[in-house]
N, C-alpha and C positions, 0 to 999 in steps of 0.2 A: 392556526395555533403553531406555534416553533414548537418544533422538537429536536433534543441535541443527543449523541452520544457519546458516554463518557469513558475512558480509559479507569486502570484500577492501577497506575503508578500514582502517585498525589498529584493530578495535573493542574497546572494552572491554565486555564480556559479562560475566554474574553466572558467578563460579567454582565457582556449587554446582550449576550443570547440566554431566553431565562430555558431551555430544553434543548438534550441535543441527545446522541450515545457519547458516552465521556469512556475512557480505555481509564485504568485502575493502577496507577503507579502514585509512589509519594514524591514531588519536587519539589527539592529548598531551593528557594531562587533569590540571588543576593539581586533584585531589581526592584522595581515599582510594587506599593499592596496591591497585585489584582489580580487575587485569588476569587473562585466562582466554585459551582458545585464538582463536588470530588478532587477540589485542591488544597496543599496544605502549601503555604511559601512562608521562607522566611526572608524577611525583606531588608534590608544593610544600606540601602541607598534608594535613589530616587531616579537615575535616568544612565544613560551609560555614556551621554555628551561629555565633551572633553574639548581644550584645545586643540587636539588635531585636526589637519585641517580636511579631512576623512570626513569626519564625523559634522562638519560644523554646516554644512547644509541642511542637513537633515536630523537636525538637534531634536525638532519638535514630535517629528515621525519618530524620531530614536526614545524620547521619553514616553509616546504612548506603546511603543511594543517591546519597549524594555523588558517586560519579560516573556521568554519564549513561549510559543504554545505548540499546541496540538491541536493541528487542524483538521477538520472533515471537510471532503468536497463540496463544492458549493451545488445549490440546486434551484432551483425555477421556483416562483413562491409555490405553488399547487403541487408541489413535493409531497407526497406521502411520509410517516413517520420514519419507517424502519430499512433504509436502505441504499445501495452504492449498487459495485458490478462484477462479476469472472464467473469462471467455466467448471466442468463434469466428468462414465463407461460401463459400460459389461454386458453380458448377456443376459433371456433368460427374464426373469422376474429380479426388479432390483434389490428387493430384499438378501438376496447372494451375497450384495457387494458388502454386507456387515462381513459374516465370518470368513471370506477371502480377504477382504484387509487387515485382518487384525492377525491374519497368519504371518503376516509379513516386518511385523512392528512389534515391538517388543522392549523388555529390561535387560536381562542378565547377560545373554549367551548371543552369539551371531551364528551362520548357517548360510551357506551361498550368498554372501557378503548382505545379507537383510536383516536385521531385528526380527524377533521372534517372541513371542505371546509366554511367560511363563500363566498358566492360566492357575494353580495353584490357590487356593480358595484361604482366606484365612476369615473368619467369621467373626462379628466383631457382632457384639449386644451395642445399643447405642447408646445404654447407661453406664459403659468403660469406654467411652470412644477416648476420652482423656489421657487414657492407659494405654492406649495401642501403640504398637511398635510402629507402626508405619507413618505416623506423625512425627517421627522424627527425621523420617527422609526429606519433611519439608524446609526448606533453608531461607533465609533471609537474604535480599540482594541488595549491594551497595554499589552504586553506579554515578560515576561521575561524569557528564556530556560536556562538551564543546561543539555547538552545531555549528556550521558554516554560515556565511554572511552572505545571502544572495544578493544582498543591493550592491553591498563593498564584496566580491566575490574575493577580493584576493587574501582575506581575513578571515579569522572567526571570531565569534561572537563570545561573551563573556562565559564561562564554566559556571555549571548549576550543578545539584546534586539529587540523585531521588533515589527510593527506595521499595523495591518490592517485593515477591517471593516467586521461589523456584523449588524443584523436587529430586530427587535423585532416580538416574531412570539404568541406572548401570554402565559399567565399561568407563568408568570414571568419568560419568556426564551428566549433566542436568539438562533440564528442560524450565523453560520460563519465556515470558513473551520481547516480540520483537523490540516493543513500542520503552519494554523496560531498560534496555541497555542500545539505543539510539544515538548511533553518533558517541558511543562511549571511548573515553581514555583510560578509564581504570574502573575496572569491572570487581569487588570483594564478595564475598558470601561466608554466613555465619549459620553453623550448625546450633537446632532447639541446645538448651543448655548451655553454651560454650564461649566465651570470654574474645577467643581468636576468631580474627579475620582472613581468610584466605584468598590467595588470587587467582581469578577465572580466565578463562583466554573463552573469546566469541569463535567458535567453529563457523556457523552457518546464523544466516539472519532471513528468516521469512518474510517479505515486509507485506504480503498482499496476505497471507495465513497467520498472521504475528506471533509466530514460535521464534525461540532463538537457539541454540543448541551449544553451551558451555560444557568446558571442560577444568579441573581442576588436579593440575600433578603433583600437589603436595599428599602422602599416602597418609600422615598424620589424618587430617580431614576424610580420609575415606576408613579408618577405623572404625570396625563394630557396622559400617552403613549398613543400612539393609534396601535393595530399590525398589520401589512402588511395585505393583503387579495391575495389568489395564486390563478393565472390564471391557465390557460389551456395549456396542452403542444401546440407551435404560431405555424404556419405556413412559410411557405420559405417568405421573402421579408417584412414577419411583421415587422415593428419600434420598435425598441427596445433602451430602456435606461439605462446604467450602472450607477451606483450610488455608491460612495465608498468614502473611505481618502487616493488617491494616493499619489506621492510623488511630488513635484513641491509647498505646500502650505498647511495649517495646517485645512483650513475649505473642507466642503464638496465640492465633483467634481461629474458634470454631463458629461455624453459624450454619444453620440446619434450615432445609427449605424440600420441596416437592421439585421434579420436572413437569414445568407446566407445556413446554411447548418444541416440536423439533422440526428444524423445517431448512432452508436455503437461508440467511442471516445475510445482512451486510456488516462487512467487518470494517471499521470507523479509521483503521491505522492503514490498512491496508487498498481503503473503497474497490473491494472485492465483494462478491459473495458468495459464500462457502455454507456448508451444514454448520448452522450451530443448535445450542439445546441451551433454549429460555428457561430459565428457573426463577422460583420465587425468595432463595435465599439471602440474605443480605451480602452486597458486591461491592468493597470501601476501598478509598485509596490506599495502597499497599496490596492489594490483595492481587493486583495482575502476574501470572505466572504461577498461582499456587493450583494445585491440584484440587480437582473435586473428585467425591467418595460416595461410592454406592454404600448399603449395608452389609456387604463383607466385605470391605473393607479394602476394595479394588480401585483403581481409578480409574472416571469414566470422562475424563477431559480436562481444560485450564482454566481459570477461570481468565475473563478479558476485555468486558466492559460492562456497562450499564446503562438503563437507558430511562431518561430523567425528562417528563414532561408533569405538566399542573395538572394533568388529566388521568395520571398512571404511577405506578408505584410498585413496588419492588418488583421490578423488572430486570435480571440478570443475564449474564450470558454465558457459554460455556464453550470452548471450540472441542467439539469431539473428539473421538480418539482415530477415529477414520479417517480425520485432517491430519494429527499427529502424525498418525503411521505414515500417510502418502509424503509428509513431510522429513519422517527420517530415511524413509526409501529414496528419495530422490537423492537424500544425502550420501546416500551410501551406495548407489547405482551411476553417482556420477562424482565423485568425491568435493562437490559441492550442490548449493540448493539454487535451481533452474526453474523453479514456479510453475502453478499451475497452469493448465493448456487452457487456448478456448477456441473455439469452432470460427466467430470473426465473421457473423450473421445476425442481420438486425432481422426480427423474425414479427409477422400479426399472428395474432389468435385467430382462429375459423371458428370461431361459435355461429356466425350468421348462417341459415341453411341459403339463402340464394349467391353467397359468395362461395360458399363449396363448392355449389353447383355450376356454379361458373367457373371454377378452376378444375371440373370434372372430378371432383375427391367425392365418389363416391358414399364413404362412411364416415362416422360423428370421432373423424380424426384429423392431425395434423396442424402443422404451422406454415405458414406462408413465408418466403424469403424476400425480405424488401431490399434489401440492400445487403452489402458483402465488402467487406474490408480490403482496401484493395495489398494490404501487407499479408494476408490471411491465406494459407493452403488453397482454402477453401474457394478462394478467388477464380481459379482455374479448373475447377469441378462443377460447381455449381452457379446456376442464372437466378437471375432476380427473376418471381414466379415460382418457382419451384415449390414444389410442397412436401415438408418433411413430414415422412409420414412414422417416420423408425430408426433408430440407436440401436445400433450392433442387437437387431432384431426386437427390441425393447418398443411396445407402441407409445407411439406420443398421442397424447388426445388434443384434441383442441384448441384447449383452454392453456396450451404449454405445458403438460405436467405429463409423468408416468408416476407406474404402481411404486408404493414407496415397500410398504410391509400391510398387511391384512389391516383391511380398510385405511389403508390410507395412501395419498396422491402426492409428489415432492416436484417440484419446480426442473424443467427437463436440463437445466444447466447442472446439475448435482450428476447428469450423468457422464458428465462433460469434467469434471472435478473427479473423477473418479482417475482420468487418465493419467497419462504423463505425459511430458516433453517429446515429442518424436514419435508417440504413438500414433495408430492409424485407426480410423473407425469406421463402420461400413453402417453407410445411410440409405435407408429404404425411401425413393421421393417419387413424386409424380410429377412431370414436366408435361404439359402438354396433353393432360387425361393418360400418359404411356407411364404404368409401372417400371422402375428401373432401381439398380443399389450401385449405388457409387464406393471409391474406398475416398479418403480426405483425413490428408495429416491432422493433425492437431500439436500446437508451441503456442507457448504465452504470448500475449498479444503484445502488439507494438504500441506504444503511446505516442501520440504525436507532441504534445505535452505531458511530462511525467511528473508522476507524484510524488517521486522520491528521485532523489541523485545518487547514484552508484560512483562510489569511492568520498575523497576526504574534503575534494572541493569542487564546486561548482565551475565548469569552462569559462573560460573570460579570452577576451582581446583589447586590445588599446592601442587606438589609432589619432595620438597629434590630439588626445585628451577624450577622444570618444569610447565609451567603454560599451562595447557587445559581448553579452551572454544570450543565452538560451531561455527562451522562456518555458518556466515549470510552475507545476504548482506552490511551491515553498516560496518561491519568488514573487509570485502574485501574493499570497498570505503577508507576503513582509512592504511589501509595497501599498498594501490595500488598493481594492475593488477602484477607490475615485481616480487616482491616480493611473491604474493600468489600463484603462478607459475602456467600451463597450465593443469595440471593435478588437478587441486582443482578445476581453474574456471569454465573447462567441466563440474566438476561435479557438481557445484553450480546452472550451467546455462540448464543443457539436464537431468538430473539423476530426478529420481521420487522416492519418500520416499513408500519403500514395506511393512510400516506398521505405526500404530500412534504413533507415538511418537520417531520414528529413526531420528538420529541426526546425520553429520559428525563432528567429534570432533576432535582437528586438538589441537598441541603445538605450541602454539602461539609464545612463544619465552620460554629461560634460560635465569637461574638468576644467575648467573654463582657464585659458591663456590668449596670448592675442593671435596664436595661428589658426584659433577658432572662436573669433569675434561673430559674431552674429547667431550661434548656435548654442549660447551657453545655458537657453533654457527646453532645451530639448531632450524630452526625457520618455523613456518607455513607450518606444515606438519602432515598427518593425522593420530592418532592412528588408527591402527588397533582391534588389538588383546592386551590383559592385561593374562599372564599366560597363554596364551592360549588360550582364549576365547573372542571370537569375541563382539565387544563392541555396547551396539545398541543407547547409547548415554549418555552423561557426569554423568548423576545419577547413571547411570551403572555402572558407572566406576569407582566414586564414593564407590560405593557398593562394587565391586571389591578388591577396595585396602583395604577398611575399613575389610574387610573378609576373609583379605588374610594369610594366617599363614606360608606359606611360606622362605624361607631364601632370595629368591632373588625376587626382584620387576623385571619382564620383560617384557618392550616395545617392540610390533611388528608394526613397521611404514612403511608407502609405499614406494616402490623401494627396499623389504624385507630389511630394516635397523632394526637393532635392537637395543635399548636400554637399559643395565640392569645396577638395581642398588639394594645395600644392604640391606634388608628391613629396621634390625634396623636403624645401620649408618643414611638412609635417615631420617628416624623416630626422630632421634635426633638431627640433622640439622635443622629441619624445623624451631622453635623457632627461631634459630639465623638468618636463613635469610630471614624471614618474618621480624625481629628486625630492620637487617640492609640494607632493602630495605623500611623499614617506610611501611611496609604493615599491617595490621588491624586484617586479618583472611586468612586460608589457603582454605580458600573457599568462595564460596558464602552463602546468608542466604539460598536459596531455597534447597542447597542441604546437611543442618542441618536435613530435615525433614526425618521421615525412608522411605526406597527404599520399594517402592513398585513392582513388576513386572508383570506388566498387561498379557506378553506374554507369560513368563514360562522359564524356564532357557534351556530346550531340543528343544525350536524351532530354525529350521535351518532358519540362516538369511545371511549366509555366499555365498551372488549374487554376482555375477559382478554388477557394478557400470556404467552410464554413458551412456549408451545406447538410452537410451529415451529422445526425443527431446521434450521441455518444452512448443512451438508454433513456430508457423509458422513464426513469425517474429522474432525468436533467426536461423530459419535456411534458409531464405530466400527463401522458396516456398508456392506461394499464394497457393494451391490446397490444402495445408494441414491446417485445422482451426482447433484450441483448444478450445472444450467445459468447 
């Protein structure tokens, strides 16, 4: 059975998956009808083909993904419903970690540069919830995108519009999610009541927690406000109220549901996993970014997707306020957001008793270490074998999990999500039957392929008509799966980056002239080797050619294809058909800057590829969980 996850901005999603998690935002999109559940598009046109001559190869591809989406990672058919990947702290029993978070996070007032809890109770019947004040701290967002053109990297893609809601959290800021102002140019918000539009500037953008963190300096707009006041991580069966600007009417919607469920969540924008709290309230597009309400009238999280199978129904999602906080603490500890940590540990379950006892673990605890990230802290502390048996003194049981709150057990990555960037955590293991406690950093993990690109455009180069980019996720999504072919997406989806900053750099397509006769159908495939020399990512390469004194330019591409071409000749080509493909520059800005090399030109990096599975839910076996 498919199952999709949906956003709560109006997304428009591909309509040949009938389930997924869909994220909750509204998007007009002047492209193709191909709206699916949880989108609203308004459609103006039919393909985004043109005579240029950009576009005029890829007319047919350009008509079927004419309109943008939101995509979820991809997974193995034997994919479980509800889930993606990321990280966890503290001492003690983890029940702690509620009320030391929420000291730190907060509305009105700051304090040793952290947000702080006004805990302030205002008590709300939930037959005036209509009347309450603090309904008007929720605002409507107007957000206009331009995403980037991974195929044509040196472009973007046509402007769209969506719509969704945010809350007023004090210090002249809002709160709303990542996935709702993505790639924005012009960011507005509209107070309940109020005729005017204001404009927001993006402070910080979460993209693995999907929080965004606005701001707005006009003082007119913060008149009368009053900010939210944040509850406490509820309890199962507490009342809960979503508050937002869905799609169905242009004023504010209330919709009332129970906390059905709280646990470790995959979040669909970010393919993390983080605390979230399933409810049973109705979650529509528009409604990503608005606040949810206990019964006095506190807030107890955001709302932020939904999750849409033939088999299941009203199934919402909420991101706590314990994400929140850790989210504006980071903001405010580092005067930007640095993401969640993760340990960087592919970990088995010890439920079997004759495999405990073969690794000498005594008791009905612990996780086994199969593999170790080689970008990971953790790399240089701990061996494959190892058996974690305790977090900063916290038992792990077996089955992966510690104590969450009285009766109940949370997924041992939640204690890993509790940390920060740079923090240290002291792990109780067993190596070898010998008790021992290590200390091991903890930073956000490295992607080897990443899910998102940091800043306005994706890296390009162009060599004599051949264009090298980086292979990412957004790039496979725009390319589709037949095209990118089966030996990329293993590696996109199981391969672990052996250092920082390695990148697979792939020729995205030819630009076809006659100084590259014979290669003009050569598309989305991965350099290797430049001269020789093994390439550890597009600045490299970069580096490479610019260095090259050489007579002949020579491509080593996978399935040992080679591609050579004339230095000069290519050198003096380049002009004309950057000229006559209306192209700007034969590169990107980023890689104008000089080549730095962090690693040294004589380190070996020449591994096999592909080996290492990325989690348990890209290979379908519960026993293996990714830290």
């Amino acid at each position: 059975m498919a199952v999709t996850v949906a956003s709560c901005c109006f997304s428009a999603l591909s309509s040949t998956v009938k389930s997924r998690y869909y994220l909750a935002a509204s998007q007009h999109r002047f492209s193709t009808s191909r709206t699916s559940i949880g989108s609203i598009s308004s459609n103006h046109s039919h393909s985004r083909t043109s005579s240029n001559p950009n576009n005029g190869s890829r007319s047919h591809r350009r008509e079927k993904e004419a309109v943008p989406q939101k995509k979820t990672p991809r997974r193995s058919s034997d994919e479980r419903p509800c889930s993606y990947a990321d990280g966890n702290s503290g001492k003690g029993n983890v029940g702690r970690f509620q009320s030391s978070a929420f000291k730190s996070f907060g509305t009105q007032r700051k304090d040793n540069k952290e947000f702080l809890f006004d805990m302030k109770e205002q008590q709300v019947q939930p037959g005036n919830l209509q009347e309450a004040a603090f309904l008007n701290a929720v605002v409507k967002v107007y957000c206009t995108h331009t995403a980037p053109d991974y195929s044509l990297p040196w472009q973007k893609q046509r402007q769209y519009t969506s719509t969704g809601s945010a809350f007023m959290i004090g210090d002249g800021k809002l709160l709303t999610n990542a996935h709702c102002v993505e790639h924005d140019t012009q960011v507005k918000v509209k107070r309940r009541g109020d005729d005017t539009k204001y404009v927001a500037k993006v402070l910080a953008r979460g993209v693995d927690c999907d929080i965004a963190l606005l701001s707005v300096e006009s003082k007119e707009f913060w008149e009368g406000a009053e900010p939210l006041n944040f509850g406490h991580l509820p309890r199962l069966q507490e009342a809960v109220t979503v508050v937002g600007y869905p799609l169905g009417g242009d004023t504010i919607s209330v919709t009332k549901g129970v906390v059905s469920r709280i646990e470790v969540t995959s979040y669909a924008h970010g393919s993390s996993d983080l605390l979230g709290i399933q409810i049973d309230a109705a979650i529509n597009p528009g409604n990503s970014g608005g606040p949810a309400f206990n019964d006095q009238g506190e807030c107890i999280g955001v709302a932020f997707q939904v999750y849409r199978s033939e088999e299941a129904e009203n199934i919402g999602y909420v991101i706590p306020t314990t994400v929140v906080s850790h989210f504006l603490n980071d903001y405010e500890r580092n005067g930007k957001y640095t993401g969640f940590p993760c340990l960087g540990v592919l970990l088995q379950k010890l439920e079997n008793p004759a495999l405990r006892a073969c690794l000498k673990v005594q008791s009905n605890e612990g996780v086994l270490v199969r593999r170790i990230e080689p970008t990971s802290d953790a790399h240089s502390v701990l061996k494959e074998g190892d058996v974690i048996v305790s977090f900063d003194d916290v038992r792990v049981g077996c089955e992966g999990t510690v104590p969450f709150r009285t009766n109940e057990r949370i997924a041992f990555r939640y204690l890993i999500s509790q940390k920060f960037a740079g923090d240290v955590a002291e792990l109780g293991i067993i190596r070898a039957g010998n008790f021992m406690k290590v200390q091991v950093a903890l930073n956000p993990r490295v992607h080897l392929v990443p899910y998102h690109i940091d800043g306005d455009q994706p890296s390009y180069l162009i060599i004599a008509g051949f264009v090298f980019t980086p292979l990412s996720e957004p790039l496979i999504d725009e390319e589709c799966e037949d095209s990118i072919g089966l030996k990329l997406l293993a590696k996109a989806h199981y391969s672990l980056a052996k250092f920082k900053g390695e990148q697979i750099v792939v020729l995205s397509q030819v630009l076809a002239n006659e100084v590259n006769i014979g290669y003009e159908d050569m598309s989305n495939q991965q350099v290797l080797k430049f001269n020789g020399t093994r390439i550890k990512n597009i600045r490299h390469l970069a580096h490479l050619v610019d260095s090259c004194k050489d007579k002949y330019l020579v491509f080593e591409f996978e399935d040992n294809y080679v591609a050579v071409l004339e230095r000069e000749t290519a050198s003096a080509a380049s002009s004309s058909i950057l000229k006559g493909y209306g192209i700007p520059s034969e590169r990107s800005s980023d890689l104008l800057e000089p080549y730095v090399d962090s690693l040294g030109d004589n380190q070996a990096i020449d591994q096999d590829f592909g080996d290492s599975p990325v989690s348990n839910l890209q290979i379908g076996i519960d026993a293996l969980l990714w830290a």
